[in-house]
N, C-alpha and C positions, 0 to 999 in steps of 0.2 A: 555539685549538688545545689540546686537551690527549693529555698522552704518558705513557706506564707504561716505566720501562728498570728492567733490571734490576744492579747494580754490588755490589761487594767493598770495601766501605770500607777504607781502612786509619789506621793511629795511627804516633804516634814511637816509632822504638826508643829504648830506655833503656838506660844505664849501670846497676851497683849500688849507685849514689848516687841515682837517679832523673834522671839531665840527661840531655836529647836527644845525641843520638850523629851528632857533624859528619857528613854526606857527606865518601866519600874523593876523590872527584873532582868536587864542585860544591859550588865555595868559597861558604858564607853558608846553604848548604843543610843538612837534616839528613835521615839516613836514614828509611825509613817500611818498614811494612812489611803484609799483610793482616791483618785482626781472623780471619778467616775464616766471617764472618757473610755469610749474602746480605739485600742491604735491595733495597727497590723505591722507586723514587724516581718519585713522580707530582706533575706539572706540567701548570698551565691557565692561559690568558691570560683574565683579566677584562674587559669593555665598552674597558674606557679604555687596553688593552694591556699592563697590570700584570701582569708576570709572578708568580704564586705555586706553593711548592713544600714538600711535605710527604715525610715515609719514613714509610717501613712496615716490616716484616717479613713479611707476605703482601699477596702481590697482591691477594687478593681484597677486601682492609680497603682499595688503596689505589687499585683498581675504583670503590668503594661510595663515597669519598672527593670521586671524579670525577663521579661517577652526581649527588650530592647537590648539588654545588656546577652542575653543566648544570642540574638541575630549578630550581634557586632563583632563577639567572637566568633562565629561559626564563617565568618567574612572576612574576619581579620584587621575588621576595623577601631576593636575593641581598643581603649587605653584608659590605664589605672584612673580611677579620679580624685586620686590623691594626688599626685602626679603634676595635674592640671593646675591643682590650685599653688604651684610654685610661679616666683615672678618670673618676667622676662628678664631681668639683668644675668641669672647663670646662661639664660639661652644664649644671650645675646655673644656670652665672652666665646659660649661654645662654639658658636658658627664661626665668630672670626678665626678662630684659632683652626677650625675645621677645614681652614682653604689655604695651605703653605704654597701653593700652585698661585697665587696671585702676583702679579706685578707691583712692585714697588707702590708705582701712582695710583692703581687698583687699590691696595690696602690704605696709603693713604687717604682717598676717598672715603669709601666706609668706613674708617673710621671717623673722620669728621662726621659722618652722616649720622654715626651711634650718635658721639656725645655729645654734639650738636641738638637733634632732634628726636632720635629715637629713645634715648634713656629717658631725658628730663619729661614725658608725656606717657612714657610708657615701663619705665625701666623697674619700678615700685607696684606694679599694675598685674592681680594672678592673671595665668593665660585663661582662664574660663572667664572672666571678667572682660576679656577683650570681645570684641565685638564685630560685625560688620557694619553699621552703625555707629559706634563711638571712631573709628578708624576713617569712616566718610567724612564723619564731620571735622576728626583732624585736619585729612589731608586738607578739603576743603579753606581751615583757617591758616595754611600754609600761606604767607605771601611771597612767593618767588615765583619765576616764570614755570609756566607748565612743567617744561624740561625737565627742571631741578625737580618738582614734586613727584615726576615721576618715577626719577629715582630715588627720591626718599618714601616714598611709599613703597616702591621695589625693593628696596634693603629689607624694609620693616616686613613683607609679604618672604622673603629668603630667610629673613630669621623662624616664621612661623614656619617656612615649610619643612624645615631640619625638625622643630618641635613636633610636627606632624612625623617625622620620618622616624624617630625617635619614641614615640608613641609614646610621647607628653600630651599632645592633642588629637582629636578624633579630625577633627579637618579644620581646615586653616579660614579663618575669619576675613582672611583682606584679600580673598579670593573674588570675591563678591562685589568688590569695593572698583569704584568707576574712576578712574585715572583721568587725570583733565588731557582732551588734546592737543595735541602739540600743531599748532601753527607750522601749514605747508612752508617751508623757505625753499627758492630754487638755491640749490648748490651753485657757487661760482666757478666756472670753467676760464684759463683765460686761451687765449689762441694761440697759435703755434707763433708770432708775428710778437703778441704782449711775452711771451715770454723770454724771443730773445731779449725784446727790449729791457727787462728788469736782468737778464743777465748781463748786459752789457753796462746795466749802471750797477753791478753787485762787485768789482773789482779783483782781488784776488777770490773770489770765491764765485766766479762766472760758472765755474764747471759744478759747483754743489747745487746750485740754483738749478743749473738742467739737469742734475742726476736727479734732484730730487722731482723736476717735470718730466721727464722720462722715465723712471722705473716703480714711481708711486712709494717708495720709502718714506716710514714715518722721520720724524726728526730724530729722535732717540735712535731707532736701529741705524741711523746714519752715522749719528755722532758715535755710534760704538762698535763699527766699523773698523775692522783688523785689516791690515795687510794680507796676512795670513787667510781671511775670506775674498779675496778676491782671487778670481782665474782668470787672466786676460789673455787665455786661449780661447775658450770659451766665453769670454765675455761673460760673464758671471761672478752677482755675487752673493755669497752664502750668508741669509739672514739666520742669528741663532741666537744676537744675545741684545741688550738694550740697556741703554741708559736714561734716568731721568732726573733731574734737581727737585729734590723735596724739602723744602726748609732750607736749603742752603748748603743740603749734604747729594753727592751724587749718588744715586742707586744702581746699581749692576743687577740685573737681571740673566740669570741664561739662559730667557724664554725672550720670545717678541711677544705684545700685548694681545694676540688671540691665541697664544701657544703653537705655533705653526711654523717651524721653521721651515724657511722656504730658501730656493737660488731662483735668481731674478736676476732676468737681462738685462744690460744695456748697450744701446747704440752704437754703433763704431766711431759716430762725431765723439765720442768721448775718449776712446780711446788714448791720444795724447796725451790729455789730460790728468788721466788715473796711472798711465804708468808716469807721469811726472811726481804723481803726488806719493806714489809708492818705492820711486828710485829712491836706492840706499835707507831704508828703513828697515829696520828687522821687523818678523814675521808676527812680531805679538804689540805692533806699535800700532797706533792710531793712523789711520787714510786723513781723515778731516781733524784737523786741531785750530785753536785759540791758536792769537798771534804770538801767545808765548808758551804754543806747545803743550797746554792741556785739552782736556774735555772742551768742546763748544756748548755751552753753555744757551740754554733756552733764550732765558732773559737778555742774557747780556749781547747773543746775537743779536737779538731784536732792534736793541739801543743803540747797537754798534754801528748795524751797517746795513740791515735784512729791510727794516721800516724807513731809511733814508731811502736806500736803493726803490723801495715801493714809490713813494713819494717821489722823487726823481724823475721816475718809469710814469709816472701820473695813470699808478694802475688803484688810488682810492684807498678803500680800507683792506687788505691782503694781510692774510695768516700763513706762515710755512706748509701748515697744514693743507690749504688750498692747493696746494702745488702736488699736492696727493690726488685730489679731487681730479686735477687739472690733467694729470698721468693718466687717470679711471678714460677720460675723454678721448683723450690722445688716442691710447690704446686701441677704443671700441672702434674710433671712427678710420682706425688703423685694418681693420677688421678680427680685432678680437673679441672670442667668445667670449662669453659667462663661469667656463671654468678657466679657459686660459686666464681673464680677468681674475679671478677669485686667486688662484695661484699665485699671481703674480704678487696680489696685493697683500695673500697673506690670511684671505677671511676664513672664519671655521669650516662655511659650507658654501656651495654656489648661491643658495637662497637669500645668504647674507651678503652677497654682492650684489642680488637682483633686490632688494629690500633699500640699500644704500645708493643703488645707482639707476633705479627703474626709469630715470627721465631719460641717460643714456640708450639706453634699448627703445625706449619708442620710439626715439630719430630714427634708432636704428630699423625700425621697422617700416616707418615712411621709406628708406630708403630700399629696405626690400619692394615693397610695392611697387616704387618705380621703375627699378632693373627686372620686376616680373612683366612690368608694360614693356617696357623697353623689347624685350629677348621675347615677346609675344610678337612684337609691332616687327621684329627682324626676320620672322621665322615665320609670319601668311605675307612677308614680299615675294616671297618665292612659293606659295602656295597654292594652288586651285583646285576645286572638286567641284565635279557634276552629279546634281543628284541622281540616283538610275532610273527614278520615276521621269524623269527630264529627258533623260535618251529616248524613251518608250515614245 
């Protein structure tokens, strides 16, 4: 039910001192008297019977008032506006804790990303008070490269959208908000040619270097890598779980980082190689380890023996990761598709391998063009037609 009245506020009289002025015949009471203002006082009961009540000084602001708040509900966009005026810090614990589906490294991140940037600017701040405008101008005074800001302005747009979802807010404020771009970088590919040569300066770990250019495995689902997943009938090995170094502590995972547990080939050159690495270990041991037998270690790879053997190879500045990239290449120019790729690699959808690897496919399409001349140019050597108008 909502209702429009119309009423005469009034305030305390005051002495010359400024104190209320007792009532003369209502002990405890003090006299009142009219502002001589007229207000409109408009009142709506919400779903759950919560009565709310707002003034105005014209009707017609307190019509429009009424008008907005029936459309929202009747739409279902409606949300309390008490509601609204709480800070972002409970949102903020609420979404983190709303996603136990994340990756170790995943949480890690966001979290740096809260108390880093998103509390101290926002964390004290009611949600109606945010803005699409005060949110520009943050991101804006971020100084770090595009990248980063567009993930810390993505957090901060994830935490509004749970409070949207929650119907803390009517719609979310960093919706609006213009994201800097991110500078094209070509991806590095190396060639079938560079990469033996960095396996061949990687030493005992020649075969992890091409498992991980052959089959696109991140480093984590390598390093955590069972016995037990591998089938070297099939040549296959079952990704399902991952590891990552966070501060110093290793993290198990029994997800890969887009939640896709995949089986993913590899090569028969490898063969020897993986049943050496797997003879006489039981089924829940590690395939790849440290020289003394634990987890491989990100870092310490790095330091060890991964950036020598780079440097060596005189392949420049190289990431493990590149050798992912460098799989994505192998693959396509292999002739795999878009979903076989995605599969392989592990993505959520095929659009997220054409989004990550779109330079790949338009080789690949120069190279359709060609073999469409080609198998044109094959197929009129042997053709001839007369037109009938030509016989006549």
């Amino acid at each position: 039910m909502a209702t429009i009245r119309k009423y005469q506020p009034t305030r305390f009289v005051k002495d010359e001192n400024g104190h209320r002025v007792p009532h003369p015949s209502k002990p405890g009471k003090f006299l009142t008297e009219k502002t001589g203002a007229t207000v409109w006082r408009a009142r709506y009961d919400d779903r759950e019977g919560k009565q709310h009540t707002r003034h105005f000084t014209r009707k017609v602001d307190a019509q429009a008032w009424l008008d907005e708040a029936a459309g929202a509900m009747a739409t279902g966009s409606w949300t309390d506006p008490s509601k609204s005026r709480s800070t972002l810090k409970p949102h903020t614990d609420a979404w983190l804790a709303a996603h136990p589906d994340w990756t170790p490294s995943t949480r890690a991140r966001n979290v740096g990303i809260v108390k880093k940037h998103i509390l101290p600017r926002w964390g004290n701040v009611r949600l109606d008070k945010i803005t699409t405008d005060s949110i520009q101008q943050w991101s804006a005074s971020i100084n770090l490269a595009p990248g980063s800001v567009r993930k810390i302005v993505g957090v901060l747009t994830s935490i509004l959208d749970r409070a949207v979802l929650t119907k803390n807010l009517a719609i979310n404020p960093a919706d609006g908000v213009i994201r800097p771009k991110q500078p094209l970088r070509r991806r590095r590919y190396l060639t079938t040619v560079e990469v033996e040569r960095l396996a061949n300066c990687s030493g005992r770990n020649r075969d992890l270097i091409l498992l991980l250019a052959y089959t696109g495995l991140r480093w984590g689902e390598m390093a955590a890598l069972h016995v037990s997943a591998v089938n070297t009938t099939r040549r296959r090995l079952m990704i399902e779980i991952s590891v990552t170094e966070i501060n110093g502590i290793m993290e198990w995972s029994d997800q890969p980082k887009d939640h896709q547990r995949r089986s993913v080939p590899y090569p028969a050159f490898l063969d020897g190689a993986i049943e050496e690495r797997i003879k006489g270990r039981a089924p829940d041991e590690l395939v790849f380890t440290s020289p003394t037998g634990g987890v491989l270690r990100y870092g310490n790879a790095r330091r060890d023996w991964f950036d020598p053997a780079v440097n060596e190879a005189g392949l420049g500045n190289l990431t493990p990761h590149e050798l992912r990239h460098t799989a994505a290449s192998l693959a396509v120019k292999a002739g795999a598709s878009v979903l076989a790729l995605q599969r392989m690699l592990g993505h959520d959808k095929p659009s997220t391998t054409l989004d990550v690897y779109a330079d790949l496919f338009d080789e690949d399409l120069d190279d359709v063009a060609a073999k469409l001349a080609t198998q044109r140019s094959e197929i009129l050597l042997d053709f001839s037609w007369t037109s009938p108008a030509r016989e006549e």
